[in-house]
N, C-alpha and C positions, 0 to 999 in steps of 0.2 A: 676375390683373387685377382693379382696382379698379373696385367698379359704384359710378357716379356720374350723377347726374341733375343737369343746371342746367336751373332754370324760368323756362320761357318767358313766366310772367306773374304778379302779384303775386298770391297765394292762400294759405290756412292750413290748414298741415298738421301733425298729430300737436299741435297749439295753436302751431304756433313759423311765426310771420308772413314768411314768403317772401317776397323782391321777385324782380323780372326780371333775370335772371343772377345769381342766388344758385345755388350748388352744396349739393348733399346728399350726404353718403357713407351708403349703402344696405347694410344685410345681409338680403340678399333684399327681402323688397318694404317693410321697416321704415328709416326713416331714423334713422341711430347717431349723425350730426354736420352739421351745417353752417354755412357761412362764407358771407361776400359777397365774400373772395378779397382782403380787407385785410390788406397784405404787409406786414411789416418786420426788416430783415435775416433775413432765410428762414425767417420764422416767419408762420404764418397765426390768426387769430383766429378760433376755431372756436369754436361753441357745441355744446353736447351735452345731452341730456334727461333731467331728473333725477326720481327717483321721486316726486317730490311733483306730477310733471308740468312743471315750471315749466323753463326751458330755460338753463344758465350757460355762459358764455363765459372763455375764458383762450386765450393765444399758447399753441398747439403747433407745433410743429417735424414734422421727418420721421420720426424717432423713433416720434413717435405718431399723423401724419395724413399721408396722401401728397401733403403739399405741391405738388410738381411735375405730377403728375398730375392734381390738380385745376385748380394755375392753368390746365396747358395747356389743361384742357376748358372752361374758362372761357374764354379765347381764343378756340380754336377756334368756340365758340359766338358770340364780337364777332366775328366775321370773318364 
């Protein structure tokens, strides 16, 4: 199972500026990726955090981020 947190309010963490319903993909209590859940053909725009600190983005697929899993928690949390 995928640990996935969406924030409930807009705040900065690890330096990478959170809004409200942004999702994070957690390896234990460090966040590895996150997205605002911006879809295109089954790809999500994830950012991930780079040694210089600074945070880059690129479309992953499911291959390399649990796509589905996250929209749904994203959802689930608009509901």
């Amino acid at each position: 199972m995928t640990n996935i947190k969406i924030f409930e309010k807009s705040e900065k963490v690890q330096g990478f500026n959170f809004q409200e319903g942004f999702a994070a993909l957690l390896e234990g209590e460090k966040i590895i990726a996150a997205t605002s859940g911006w879809e295109c053909n089954g790809n999500l725009f994830v950012y991930r955090p780079a040694e210089d600190g600074s945070w880059q983005g690129d479309w992953e697929g499911q291959e390399t981020f649990p796509v589905q899993e996250v929209l749904e928690a994203i959802q689930d949390w608009q509901d």
